[in-house]
C-alpha positions as CSV (number, residue, x, y, z in Angstrom):
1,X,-5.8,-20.8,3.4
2,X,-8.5,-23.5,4.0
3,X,-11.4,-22.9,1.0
4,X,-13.8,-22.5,4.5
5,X,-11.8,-19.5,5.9
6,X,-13.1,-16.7,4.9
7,X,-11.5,-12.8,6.2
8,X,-13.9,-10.1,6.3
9,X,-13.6,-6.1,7.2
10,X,-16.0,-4.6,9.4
11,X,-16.2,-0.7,10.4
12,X,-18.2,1.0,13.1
13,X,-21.8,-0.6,14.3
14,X,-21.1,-3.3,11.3
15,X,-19.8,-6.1,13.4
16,X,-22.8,-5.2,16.6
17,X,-24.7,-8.3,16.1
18,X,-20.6,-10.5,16.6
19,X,-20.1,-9.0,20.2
20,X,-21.2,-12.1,22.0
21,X,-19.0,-14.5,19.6
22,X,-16.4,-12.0,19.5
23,X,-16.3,-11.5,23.7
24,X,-16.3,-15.1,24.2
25,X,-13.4,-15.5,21.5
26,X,-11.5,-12.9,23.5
27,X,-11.7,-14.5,26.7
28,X,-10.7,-17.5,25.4
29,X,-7.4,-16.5,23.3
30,X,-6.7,-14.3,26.6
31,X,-6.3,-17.0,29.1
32,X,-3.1,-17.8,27.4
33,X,-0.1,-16.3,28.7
34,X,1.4,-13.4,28.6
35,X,-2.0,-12.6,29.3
36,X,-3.6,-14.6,31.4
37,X,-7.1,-13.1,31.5
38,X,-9.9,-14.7,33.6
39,X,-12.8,-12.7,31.4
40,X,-16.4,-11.9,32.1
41,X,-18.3,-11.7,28.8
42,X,-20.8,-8.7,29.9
43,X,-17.2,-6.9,30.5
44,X,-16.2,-7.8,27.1
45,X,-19.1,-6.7,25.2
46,X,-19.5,-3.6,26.9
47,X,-15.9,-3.2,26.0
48,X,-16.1,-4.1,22.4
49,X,-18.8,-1.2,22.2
50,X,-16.0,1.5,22.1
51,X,-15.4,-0.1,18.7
52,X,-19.6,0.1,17.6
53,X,-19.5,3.4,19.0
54,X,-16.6,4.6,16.7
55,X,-17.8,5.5,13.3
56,X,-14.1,4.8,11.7
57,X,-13.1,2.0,13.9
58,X,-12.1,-1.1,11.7
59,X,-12.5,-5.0,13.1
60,X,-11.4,-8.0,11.0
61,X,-13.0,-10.8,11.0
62,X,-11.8,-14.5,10.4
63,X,-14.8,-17.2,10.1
64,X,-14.6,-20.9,9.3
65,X,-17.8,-21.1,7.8
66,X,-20.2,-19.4,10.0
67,X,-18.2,-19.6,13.0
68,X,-15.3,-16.7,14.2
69,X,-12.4,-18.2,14.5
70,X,-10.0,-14.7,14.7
71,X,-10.6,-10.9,15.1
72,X,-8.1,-7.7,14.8
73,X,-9.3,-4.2,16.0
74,X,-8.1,-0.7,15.5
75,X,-9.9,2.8,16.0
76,X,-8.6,6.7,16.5
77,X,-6.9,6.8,19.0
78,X,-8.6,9.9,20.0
79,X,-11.8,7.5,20.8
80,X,-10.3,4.6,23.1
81,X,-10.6,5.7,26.6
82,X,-8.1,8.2,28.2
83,X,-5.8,5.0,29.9
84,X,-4.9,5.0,26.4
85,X,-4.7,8.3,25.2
86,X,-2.9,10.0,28.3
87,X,1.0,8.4,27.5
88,X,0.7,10.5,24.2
89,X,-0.9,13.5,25.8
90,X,2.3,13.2,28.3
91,X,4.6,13.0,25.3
92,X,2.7,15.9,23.7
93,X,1.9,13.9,20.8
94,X,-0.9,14.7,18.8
95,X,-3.5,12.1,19.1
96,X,-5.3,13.2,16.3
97,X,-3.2,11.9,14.0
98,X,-2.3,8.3,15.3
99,X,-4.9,5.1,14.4
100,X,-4.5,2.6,17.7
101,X,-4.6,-1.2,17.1
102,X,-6.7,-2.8,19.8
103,X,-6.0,-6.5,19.6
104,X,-5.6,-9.6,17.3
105,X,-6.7,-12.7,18.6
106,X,-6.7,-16.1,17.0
107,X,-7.6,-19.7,17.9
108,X,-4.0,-21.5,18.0
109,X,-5.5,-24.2,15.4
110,X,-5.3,-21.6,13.0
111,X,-2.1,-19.9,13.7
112,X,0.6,-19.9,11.1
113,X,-1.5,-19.5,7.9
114,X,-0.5,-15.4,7.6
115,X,-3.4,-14.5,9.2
116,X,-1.7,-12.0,11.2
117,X,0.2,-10.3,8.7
118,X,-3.3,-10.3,7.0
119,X,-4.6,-8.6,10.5
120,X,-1.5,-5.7,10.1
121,X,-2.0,-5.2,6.6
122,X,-5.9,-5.0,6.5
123,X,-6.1,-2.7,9.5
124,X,-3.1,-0.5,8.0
125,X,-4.8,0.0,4.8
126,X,-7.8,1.0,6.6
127,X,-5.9,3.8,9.0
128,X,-4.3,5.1,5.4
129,X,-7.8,4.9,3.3
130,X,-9.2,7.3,6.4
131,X,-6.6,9.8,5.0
132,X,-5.8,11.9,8.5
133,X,-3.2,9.7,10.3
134,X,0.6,9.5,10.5
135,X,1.3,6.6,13.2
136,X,-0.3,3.5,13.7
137,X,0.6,2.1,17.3
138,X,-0.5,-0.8,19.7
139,X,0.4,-2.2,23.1
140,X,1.5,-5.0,24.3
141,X,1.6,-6.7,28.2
142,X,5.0,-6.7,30.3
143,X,5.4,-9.9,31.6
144,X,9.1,-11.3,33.3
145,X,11.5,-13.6,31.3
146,X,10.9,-15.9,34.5
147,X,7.2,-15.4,34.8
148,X,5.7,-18.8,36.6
149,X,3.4,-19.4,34.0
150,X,5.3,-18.3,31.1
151,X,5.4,-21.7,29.4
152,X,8.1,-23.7,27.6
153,X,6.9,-23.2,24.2
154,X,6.0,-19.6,24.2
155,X,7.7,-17.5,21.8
156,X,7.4,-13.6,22.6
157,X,6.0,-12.1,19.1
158,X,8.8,-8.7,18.7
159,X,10.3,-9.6,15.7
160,X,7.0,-10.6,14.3
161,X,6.1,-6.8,15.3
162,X,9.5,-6.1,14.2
163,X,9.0,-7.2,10.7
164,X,5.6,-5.6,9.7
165,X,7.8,-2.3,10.7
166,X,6.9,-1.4,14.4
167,X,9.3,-0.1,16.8
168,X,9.0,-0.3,20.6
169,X,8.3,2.7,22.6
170,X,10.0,2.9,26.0
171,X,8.8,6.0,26.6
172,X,4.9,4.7,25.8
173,X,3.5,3.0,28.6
174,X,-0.2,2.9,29.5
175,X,-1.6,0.9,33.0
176,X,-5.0,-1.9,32.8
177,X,-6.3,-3.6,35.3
178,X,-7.6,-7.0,35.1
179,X,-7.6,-10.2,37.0
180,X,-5.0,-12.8,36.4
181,X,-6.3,-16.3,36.4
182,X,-4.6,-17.0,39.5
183,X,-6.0,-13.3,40.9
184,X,-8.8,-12.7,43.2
185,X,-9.2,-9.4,41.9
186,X,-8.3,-6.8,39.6
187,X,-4.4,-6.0,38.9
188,X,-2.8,-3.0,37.4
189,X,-0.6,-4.9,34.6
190,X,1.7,-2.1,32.3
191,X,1.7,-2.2,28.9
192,X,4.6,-0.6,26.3
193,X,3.3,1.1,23.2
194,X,5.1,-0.1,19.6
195,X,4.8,2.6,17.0
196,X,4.9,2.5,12.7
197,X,4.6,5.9,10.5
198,X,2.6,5.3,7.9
199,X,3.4,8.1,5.9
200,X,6.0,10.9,6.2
């Protein structure tokens, strides 16, 4: 790693005064497909606020210097909203026990240095230092194989996932809307849950 990278750990209303830098990082790693997010930043930050608002959410922070170049999120996955929540609730899961990982997003000049086995492994150990849950999950987009703008290079990340011990969850599926950039509005898009036990 680069001597001017530098990987911090936030929790809760630590990492308020980052929303702006962190929303505009967002919509920029998101425009990339399987995404394809055309983002509004007052969306994002009033997003990122379920994170401020969650005493034991955790967000990791990459910076170059002074500048955020990468971010990871997790929180309880009894506080994200009930999109999220209700697939377990269906599957009479208990919720209480299970730490969600929002996203990890990364410029691509900085991809390939184990930043995002850094990502799992500092957002793991903070789910296990909280002491109360079994599962860590997160959720990922269903695009086609043959989606137009899939492009030639992209390489779909499962056996990354794979490898840090996650298991996909058929079953798991929650529904977000947002608008594609070539949208001229708001899309349902389904997304498949991957699941890890942290501890028997």
């Amino acid at each position: 790693m680069s001597r001017t990278l530098s990987v911090k750990r936030f929790t809760g209303a630590q990492v308020s005064g980052y929303l702006p830098e962190l929303a505009r990082l967002r919509i920029t790693v998101f425009r990339e497909f399987p995404y394809l997010y055309d983002g509004d930043a007052a969306y994002e930050e009033r997003y990122l606020r379920t994170y401020t608002d969650s005493a034991d959410s955790v967000m990791v922070l990459v910076f170059d210097g002074a500048r955020i170049v990468g971010a990871s999120t997790g929180l309880p996955l009894a506080d994200e909203t009930y999109n999220v929540i209700a697939p377990f609730r269906e599957q009479a899961m208990d919720v209480d026990r299970i730490f969600y990982f929002g996203e990890s997003v990364l410029l691509p000049e900085y991809r390939g240095r184990g930043l995002g086995v850094r990502f799992f492994h500092e957002r793991e150990d903070h789910a296990r230092s909280l002491g109360r849950f079994d599962l860590t999950c997160f959720c990922a987009v269903d695009r086609p194989l043959d989606h137009p703008r899939r492009s030639t290079g992209y390489q779909p990340l499962d056996r990354f996932w794979e490898k840090r011990g996650y298991r996909r969850q058929p079953a798991l599926k929650a529904s977000f809307s947002w608008q594609d950039l070539d949208e001229d509005r708001e899309s349902p898009k389904s997304m498949t849950f991957w699941m890890k036990r942290l501890r028997d």
